[in-house]
N, C-alpha and C positions, 0 to 999 in steps of 0.2 A: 796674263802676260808672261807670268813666268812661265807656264806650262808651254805659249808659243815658243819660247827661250830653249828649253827643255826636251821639244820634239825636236827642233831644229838639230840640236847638241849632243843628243845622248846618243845616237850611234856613233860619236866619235869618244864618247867614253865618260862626258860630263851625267853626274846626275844632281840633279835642284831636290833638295831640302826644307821644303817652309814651313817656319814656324812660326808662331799668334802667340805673342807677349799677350794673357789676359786673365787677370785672378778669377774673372767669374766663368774661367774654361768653355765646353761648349757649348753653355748657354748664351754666350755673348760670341763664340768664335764659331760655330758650328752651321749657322746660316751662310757665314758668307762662304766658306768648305764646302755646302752644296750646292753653294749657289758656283763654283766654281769649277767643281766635278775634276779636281787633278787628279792626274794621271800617274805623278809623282807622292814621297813620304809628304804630310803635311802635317805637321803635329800643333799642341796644342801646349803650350810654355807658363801653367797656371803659379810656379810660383817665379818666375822672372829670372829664372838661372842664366839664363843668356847675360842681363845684365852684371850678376853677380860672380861667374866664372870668366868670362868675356871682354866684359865691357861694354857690350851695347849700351847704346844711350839714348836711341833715335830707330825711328822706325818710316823706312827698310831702311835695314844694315846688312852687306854679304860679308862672309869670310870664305876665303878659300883654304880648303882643304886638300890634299893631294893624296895618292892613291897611298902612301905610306901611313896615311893619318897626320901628318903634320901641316902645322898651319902656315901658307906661301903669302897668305895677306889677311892682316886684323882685320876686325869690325870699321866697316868702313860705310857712306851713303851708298845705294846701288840699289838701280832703277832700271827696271828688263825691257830697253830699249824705248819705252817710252810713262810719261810720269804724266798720269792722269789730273794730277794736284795741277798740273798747271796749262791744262786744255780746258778745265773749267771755266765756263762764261760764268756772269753773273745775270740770272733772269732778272728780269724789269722789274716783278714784284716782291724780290726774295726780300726778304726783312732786314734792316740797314745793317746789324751785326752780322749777317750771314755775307754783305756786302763786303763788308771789312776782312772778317776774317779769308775770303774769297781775293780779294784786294791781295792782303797781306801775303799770303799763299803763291801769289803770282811772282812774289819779287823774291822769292827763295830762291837759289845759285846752283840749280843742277843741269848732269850732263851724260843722260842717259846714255847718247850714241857711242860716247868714248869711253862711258863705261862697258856697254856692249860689245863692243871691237875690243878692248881689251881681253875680256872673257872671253872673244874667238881666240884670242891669237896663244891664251893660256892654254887650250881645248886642244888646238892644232900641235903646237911647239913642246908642253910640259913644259920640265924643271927647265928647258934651254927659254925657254918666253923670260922677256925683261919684264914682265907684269908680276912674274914670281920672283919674290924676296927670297933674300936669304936669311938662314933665323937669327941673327944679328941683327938684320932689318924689323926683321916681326916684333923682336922685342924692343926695339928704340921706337917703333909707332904706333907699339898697344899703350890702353891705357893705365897709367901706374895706378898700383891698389894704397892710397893715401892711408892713413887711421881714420881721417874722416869717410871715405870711400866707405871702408870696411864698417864703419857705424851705421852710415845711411843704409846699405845690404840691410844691415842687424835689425834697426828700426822700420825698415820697409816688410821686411818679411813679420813682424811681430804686428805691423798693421794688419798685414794679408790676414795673418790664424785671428787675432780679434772680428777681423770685417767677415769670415768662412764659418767663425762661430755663433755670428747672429748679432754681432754687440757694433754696430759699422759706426757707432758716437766714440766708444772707446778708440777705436783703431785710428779714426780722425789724427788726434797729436803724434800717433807715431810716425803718419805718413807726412806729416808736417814737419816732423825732425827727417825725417829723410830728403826733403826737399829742401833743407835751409842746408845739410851737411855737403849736398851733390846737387846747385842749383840746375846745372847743364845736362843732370838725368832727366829727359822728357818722359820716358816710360813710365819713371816714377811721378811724375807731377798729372799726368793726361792717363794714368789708371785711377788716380785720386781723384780728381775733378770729373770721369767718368761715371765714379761712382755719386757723384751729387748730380751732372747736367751730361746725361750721354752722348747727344747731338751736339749742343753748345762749346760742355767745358766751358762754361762763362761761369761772373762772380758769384760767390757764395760767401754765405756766414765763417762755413766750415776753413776756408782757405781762402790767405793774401793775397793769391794771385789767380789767373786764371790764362785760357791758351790764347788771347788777345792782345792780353797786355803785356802776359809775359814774352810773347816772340815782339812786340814792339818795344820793349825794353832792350832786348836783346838784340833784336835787326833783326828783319827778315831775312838777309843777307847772310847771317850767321845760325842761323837755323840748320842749316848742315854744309858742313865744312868741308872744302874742297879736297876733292880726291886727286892725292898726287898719283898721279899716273905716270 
């Protein structure tokens, strides 16, 4: 969908970026890249710098960038025109957890099309488009880098090199300390429970929580937060 995004746009000067939050790089991101065949850069984000320079916290997140290099809009939800999560039915036979978290999924709060029309009107207008902030703006609605913030970075990544160097028992509690420091990091919580249930992210020994309970704990509804537009 991005690339439909992207063909549409780039003769007027836009170019799309994709990047795959995923420690296990392209042995886990690399299928769906060819199964994708863009057209555009698609890189592969194996230690999660996006989260750690950025703030990502949620996947997709766009930032715009403008021809200077600077950032006109943080890390934000953004769905290229339409959001697959939530065109999915639930078959007759799917198994009652796949129902639920299908369920769940449905009642998450986006809005592709005004995301999209926004992105035109950035494409057409530039720096005169009201969609682009001014850096006053960028920085009252990125996200602050707490000391807990910065710990969970610290302890996520010290899971990543234990889980990259064979030992993925060891690395467990530090990705645990990173999920208690930044509950609301989902990249950090759903590359943990990936690496115990890839399809599921359901419960485990290794961790409290899982991607069920945690977005019903949470709200569905809260799952990705409304983009002021």
């Amino acid at each position: 969908m991005w690339q439909e995004l992207r063909t549409e746009l780039n003769p007027a000067g836009l170019e799309v970026v994709t990047v795959a939050l995923d420690t296990a790089g392209a042995d886990a991101a690399g299928p769906w890249l060819d199964l994708a065949q863009p057209e555009h850069p698609a890189l592969i984000d194996e230690a999660h710098s996006l989260d750690e320079l950025l703030g990502v916290v949620n996947v997709p997140s766009g930032i715009w960038i403008d021809e200077q290099g600077m950032i006109v809009r943080p890390p934000e939800p953004a769905f290229p025109g339409r959001a697959v999560i939530a065109e999915l039915r639930v078959p007759a036979e799917a198994p009652p957890r796949v129902a639920e978290m299908l369920a769940e999924a449905a009642k998450m709060r986006i809005d592709p099309a005004a995301y999209v029309a926004a992105l035109r009107d950035w494409v057409a207008n530039g720096a005169a488009s009201r969609y682009a902030l001014d850096p006053e703006e960028v920085i009252a609605r990125s996200t602050p880098r707490t000391a807990d913030v910065s710990r969970a970075a610290a302890s996520f990544a010290l899971g990543q090199r234990l889980h990259r160097a064979g030992n993925p028992e060891a690395a467990v509690p530090w990705f645990r300390e990173a999920h208690r420091l930044q509950p609301d990091n989902w990249t950090y919580k759903r590359q943990a429970w990936e690496f115990v249930d890839p399809i599921m992210q359901g419960p485990s020994e290794q961790y409290e929580g899982d991607w069920l309970a945690d977005v019903r704990k949470a709200g569905a509804e809260n799952y990705y937060p409304p983009v002021d537009l």
